[in-house]
N, C-alpha and C positions, 0 to 999 in steps of 0.2 A: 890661741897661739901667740898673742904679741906680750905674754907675759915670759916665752922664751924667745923671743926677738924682738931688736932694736926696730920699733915703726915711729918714723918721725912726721911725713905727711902722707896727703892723700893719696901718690902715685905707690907709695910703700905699702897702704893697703890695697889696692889696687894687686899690687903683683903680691903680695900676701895672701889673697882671696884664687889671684891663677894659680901660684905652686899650688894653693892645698888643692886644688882642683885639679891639677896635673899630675902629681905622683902621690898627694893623700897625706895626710898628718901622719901616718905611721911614720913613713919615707922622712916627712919633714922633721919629725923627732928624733931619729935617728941620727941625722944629718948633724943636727945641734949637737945632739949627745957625743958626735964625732969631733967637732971645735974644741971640745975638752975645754972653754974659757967659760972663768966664773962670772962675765960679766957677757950682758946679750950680747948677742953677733948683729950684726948687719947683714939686712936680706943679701945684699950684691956681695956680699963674705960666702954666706951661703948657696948661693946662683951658681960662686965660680966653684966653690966646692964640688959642685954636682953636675958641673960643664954646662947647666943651660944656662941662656940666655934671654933676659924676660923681655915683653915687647916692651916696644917705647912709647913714652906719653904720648905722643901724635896716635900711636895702633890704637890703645886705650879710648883717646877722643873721639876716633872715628867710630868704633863700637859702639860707644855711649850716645853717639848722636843718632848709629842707625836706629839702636832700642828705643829711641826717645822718638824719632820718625814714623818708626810701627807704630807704637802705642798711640800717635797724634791720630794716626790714619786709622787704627782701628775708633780711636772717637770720631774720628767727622765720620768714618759709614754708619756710624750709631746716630746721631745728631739728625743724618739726611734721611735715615730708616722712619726715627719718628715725625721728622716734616714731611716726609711724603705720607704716612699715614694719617696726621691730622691732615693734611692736604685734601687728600681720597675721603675724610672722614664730613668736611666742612660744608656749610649746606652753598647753593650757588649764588653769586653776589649780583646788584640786581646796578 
């Protein structure tokens, strides 16, 4: 899609990656096709075209930190699964 729209940093892809997710490439090509301008649009062109309004960099951070929290947390029970099994495994220290 960013060969039909203006993406300049990373919060542009960001809410590039929610629309398609929210109404779908079809919706989002259409939308374009509706700007009738030979030169890309800007996503916030397109947003208000379509009355939504995309989250803000702060909603964005907080996502990204939950996903990044899960993922730590599912490594440390992975981490603690194998030290208690060499644990359980190890002979007794004298």
């Amino acid at each position: 899609m960013e060969h039909l729209i203006r993406v300049q940093n990373d919060y542009d892809r960001q809410v590039l990656a929610w629309l398609r997710r929210r109404i779908g490439d079809a919706a989002l090509q259409s939308a374009v096709d509706r700007l009738a301008d030979p030169r890309k649009p800007y996503l916030s062109t397109i947003c208000r075209s379509l009355g939504i309004r995309p989250p803000s960099r702060r909603q964005f951070a907080a996502e990204t930190a939950r996903i990044h929290r899960t993922v730590g947390d599912s490594y440390l029970a992975r981490i603690r699964e194998i030290l208690a099994k060499a644990a359980a495994h190890e002979p007794p220290r004298r």
